[in-house]
Each structure stands twice: as structure tokens, then as C-alpha cells.
C-alpha positions in Angstrom: 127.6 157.1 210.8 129.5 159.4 213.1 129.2 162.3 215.2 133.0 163.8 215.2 133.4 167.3 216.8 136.8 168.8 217.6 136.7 171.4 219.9 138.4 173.8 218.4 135.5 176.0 218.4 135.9 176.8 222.1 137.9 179.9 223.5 138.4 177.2 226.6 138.7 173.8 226.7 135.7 172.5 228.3 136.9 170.3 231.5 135.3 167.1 233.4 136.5 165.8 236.8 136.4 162.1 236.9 136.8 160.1 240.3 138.9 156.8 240.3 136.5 154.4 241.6 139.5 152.7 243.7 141.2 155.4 245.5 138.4 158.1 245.7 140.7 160.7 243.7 139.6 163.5 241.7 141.6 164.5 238.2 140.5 167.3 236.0 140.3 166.0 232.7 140.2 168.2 229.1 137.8 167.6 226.7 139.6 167.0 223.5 137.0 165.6 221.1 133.7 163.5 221.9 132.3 160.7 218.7 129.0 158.9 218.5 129.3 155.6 217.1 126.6 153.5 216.6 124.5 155.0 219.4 127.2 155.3 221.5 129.0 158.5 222.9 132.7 158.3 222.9 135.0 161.1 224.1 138.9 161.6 224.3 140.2 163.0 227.0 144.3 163.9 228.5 144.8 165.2 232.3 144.3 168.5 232.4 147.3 171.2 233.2 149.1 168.1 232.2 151.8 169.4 229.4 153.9 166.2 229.9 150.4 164.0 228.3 151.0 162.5 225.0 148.3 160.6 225.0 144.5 160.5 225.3 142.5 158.5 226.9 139.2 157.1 225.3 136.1 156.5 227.6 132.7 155.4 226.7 130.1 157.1 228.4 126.2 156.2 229.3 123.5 157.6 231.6 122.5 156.3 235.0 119.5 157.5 236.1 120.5 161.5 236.4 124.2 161.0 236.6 127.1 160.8 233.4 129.0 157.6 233.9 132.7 157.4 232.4 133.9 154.0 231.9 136.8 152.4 229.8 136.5 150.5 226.6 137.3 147.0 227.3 136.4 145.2 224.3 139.6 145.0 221.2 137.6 145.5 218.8 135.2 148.5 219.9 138.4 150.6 221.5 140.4 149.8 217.8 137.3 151.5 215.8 137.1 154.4 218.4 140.7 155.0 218.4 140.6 155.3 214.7 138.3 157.6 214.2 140.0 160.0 216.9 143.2 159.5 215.4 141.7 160.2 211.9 140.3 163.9 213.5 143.5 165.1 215.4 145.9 163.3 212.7 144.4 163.7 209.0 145.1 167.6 209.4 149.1 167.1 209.4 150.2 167.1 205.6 153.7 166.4 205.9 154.4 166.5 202.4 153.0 170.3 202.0 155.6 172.4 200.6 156.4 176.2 202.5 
């Protein structure tokens, strides 16, 4: 149903720059995870050489002739299901109740 990768595979934390469609800026984003759910390609991103972040972002992304558009997830229901599945990959690995 899902294509989940981490990317903890890497030796570097493959990077995108995304431009704000408004202003014209550039930000460096990291990579954290990318999903495919039902057909679509999901990824989770935080500002790069940000160390303040405590979030991710989730954008949906889709091809346009040659190019990779990014673009938010604006329906409840779709952005609930993606975030879950994210937060199941960074979050299930925490067992707080494992003994040292």
C-alpha cells in the first residue's frame, strides 16, 4: 500500500531547493523521508541547516511536463493519512519503556 523509505541509508542528507511562489525566495530543504500513497508521492521535508526546526513539512509532489512540482496538501483528510504514516516511520522506533 506504501512506499516508506527513511533515509537513513545516506552518508548525506539529500537536499531540494524549493522557491516560494510569492516572494521569489529560495530555501534549501532536507529530505527526511519521501511515501507513495495511492499513486501519489509524498515527502517530509525541515529547512535545512535549520537546528531550531521541530517540525516537517509534508508536500505532495507531481510532474509537469519535465519539471518536479512541490505543492502543499490542502485537503484534512489526505494530509491526516500522510502525517500518520510519517509519524509512524520517525516515531514507532522510540520504545520508551525499554529498560538499560
Amino acid at each position: 500500500m506504501a512506499d516508506i523509505e527513511k533515509n537513513e541509508e545516506f552518508d548525506e542528507i539529500p537536499t531540494i531547493f524549493l522557491t516560494d511562489e510569492e516572494t521569489g525566495e529560495e530555501t534549501e530543504f532536507e529530505i527526511l523521508a519521501r511515501a507513495e500513497l495511492d499513486g501519489q508521492l509524498y515527502f517530509a521535508l525541515i529547512p535545512a541547516n535549520d537546528e531550531t526546526a521541530e517540525e516537517y513539512i509534508i508536500l505532495k509532489a507531481h510532474e509537469d511536463g519535465e519539471d518536479i512540482v512541490f505543492e502543499s496538501v490542502d485537503d484534512d483528510d489526505e494530509f491526516e493519512k500522510v502525517e500518520e504514516y510519517f509519524n509512524d516511520l520517525f516515531f514507532s522506533e522510540i520504545n520508551y519503556d525499554e529498560e538499560e
